[in-house]
C-alpha positions as CSV (number, residue, x, y, z in Angstrom):
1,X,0.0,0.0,0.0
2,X,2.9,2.4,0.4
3,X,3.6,2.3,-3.1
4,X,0.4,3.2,-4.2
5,X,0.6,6.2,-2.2
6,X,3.7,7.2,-3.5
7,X,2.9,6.8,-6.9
8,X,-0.3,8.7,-6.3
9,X,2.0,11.6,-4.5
10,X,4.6,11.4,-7.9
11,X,1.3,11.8,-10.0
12,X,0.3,14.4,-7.9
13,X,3.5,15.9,-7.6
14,X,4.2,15.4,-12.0
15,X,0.5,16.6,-12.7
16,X,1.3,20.3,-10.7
17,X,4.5,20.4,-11.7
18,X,3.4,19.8,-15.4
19,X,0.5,22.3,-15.1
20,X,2.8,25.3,-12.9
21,X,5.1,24.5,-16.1
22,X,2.9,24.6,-18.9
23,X,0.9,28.2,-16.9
24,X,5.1,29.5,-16.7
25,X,5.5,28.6,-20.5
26,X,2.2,29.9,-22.0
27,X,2.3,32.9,-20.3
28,X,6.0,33.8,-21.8
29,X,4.4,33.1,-24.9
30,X,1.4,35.1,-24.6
31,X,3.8,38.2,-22.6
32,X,5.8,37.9,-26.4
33,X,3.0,38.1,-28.5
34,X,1.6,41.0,-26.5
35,X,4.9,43.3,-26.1
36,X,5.7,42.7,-30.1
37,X,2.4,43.7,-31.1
38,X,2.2,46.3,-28.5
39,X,5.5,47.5,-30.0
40,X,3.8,47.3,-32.9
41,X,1.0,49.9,-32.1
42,X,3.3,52.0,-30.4
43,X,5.4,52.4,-33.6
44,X,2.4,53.2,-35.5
45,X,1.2,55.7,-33.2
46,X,4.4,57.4,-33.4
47,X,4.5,57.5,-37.4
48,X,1.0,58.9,-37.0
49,X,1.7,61.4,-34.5
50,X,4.9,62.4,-36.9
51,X,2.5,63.0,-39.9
52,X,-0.1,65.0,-38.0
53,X,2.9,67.3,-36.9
54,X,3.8,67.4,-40.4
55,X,0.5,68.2,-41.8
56,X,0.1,71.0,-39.3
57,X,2.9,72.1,-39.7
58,X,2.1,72.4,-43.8
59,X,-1.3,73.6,-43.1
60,X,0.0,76.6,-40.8
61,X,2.3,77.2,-43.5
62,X,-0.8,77.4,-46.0
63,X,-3.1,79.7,-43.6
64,X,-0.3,81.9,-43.5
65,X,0.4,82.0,-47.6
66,X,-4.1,82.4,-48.0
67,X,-3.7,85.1,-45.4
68,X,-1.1,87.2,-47.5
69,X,-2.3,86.3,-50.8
70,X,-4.0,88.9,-53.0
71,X,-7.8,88.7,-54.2
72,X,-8.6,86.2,-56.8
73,X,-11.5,86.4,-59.6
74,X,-14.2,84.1,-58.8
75,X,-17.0,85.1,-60.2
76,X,-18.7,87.0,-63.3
77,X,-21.4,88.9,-63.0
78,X,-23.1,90.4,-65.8
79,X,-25.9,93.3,-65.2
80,X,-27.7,93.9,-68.7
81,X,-29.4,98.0,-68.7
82,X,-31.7,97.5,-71.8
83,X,-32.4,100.7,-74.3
84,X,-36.2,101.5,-75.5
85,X,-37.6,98.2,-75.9
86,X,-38.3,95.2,-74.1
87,X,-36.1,92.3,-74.7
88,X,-37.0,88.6,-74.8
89,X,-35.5,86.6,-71.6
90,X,-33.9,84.2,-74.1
91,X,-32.0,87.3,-75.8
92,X,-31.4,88.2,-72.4
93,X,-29.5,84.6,-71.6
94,X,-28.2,84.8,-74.9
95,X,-26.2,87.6,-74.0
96,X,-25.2,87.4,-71.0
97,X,-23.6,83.8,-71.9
98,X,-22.1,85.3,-75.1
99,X,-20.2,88.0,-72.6
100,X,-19.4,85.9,-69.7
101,X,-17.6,83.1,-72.5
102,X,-15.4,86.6,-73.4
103,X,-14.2,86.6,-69.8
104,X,-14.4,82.8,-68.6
105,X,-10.6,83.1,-69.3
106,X,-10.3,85.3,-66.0
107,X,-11.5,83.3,-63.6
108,X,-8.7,82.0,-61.2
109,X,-6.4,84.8,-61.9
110,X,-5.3,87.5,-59.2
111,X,-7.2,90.9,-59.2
112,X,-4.4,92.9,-59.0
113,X,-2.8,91.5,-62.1
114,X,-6.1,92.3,-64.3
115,X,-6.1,95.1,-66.3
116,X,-9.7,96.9,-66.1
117,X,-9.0,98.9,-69.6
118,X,-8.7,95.7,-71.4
119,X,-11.7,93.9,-69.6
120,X,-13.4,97.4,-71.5
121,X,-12.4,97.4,-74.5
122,X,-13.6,93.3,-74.8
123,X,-17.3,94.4,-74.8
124,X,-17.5,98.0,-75.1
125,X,-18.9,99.0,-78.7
126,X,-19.5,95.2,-79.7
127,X,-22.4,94.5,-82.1
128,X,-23.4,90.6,-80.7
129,X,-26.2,88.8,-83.6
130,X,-28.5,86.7,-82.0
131,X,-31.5,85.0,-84.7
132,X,-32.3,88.0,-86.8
133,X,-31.3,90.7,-84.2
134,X,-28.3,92.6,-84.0
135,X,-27.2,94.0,-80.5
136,X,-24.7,96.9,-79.5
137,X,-22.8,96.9,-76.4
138,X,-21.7,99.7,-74.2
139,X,-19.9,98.9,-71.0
140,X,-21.6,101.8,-68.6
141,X,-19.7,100.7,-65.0
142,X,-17.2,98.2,-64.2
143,X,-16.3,96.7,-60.6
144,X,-13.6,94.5,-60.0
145,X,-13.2,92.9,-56.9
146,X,-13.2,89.1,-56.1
147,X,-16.6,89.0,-58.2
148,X,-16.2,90.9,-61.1
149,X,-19.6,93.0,-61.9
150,X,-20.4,94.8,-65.5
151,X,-23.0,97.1,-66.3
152,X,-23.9,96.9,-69.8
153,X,-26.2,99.0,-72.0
154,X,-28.1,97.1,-74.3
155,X,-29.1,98.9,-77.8
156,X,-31.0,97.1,-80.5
């Protein structure tokens, strides 16, 4: 009977010692998977952290350049002053899109840098034929800010 107990107390004795082994070896494992992939966020939190300084850093750099930039064209606005008759709202359109094509080519560029004599003379005195009308143009007031506005007198 004493052996029996002792191999039950060496079974005993194995099975813990197998188990406190096998808790010691698995958690070294598990301790190594976490730390590398905790490395691995921490390395990725850093490279994120770098680029959000960076883009800060570029978009301070930006607010600053917008701030001291001059006005830009960007928009057209044409205001038609009709002569005697009536005019059809089709004849209307018409020319309004036939003058804002002549300065579509200014939209973008910096005020500053626009000559208002020029934007004159590209409508002033113009005869524009829409169907079996013709129309003459005559440029009454010009404003040119970041929306440029014409005044236009309209003669049939």
């Amino acid at each position: 009977m004493g052996q029996l107990k002792n191999k039950g107390q060496k079974f005993i004795l194995c099975f813990i010692a197998g188990l406190v082994t096998g808790i010691l070896i698995g958690t070294a494992i598990l301790s190594i998977i976490v730390s590398y992939r905790m490395d691995m966020h921490y390395k990725k939190i850093a490279y994120l952290e770098t680029t959000i300084q960076d883009k800060n850093a570029r978009l301070e750099k930006l607010e600053k350049s917008i701030n001291t930039q001059n006005i830009i064209l960007k928009d057209i606005e044409i205001i038609l002053i009709f002569d005697g008759d009536e005019m059809d709202e089709i004849d209307e359109i018409e020319i309004e899109k036939a003058i804002k094509e002549k300065y579509s080519t200014l939209l973008g560029k910096e005020v500053k840098n626009i000559d208002p004599d020029i934007l004159i003379e590209v409508a002033d005195k113009r005869i524009l034929k829409i169907e079996d009308r013709e129309y003459r143009l005559h440029i009454n007031k010009l404003i040119l800010t970041e929306i440029l506005k014409i005044f236009i007198k309209v003669e049939i």
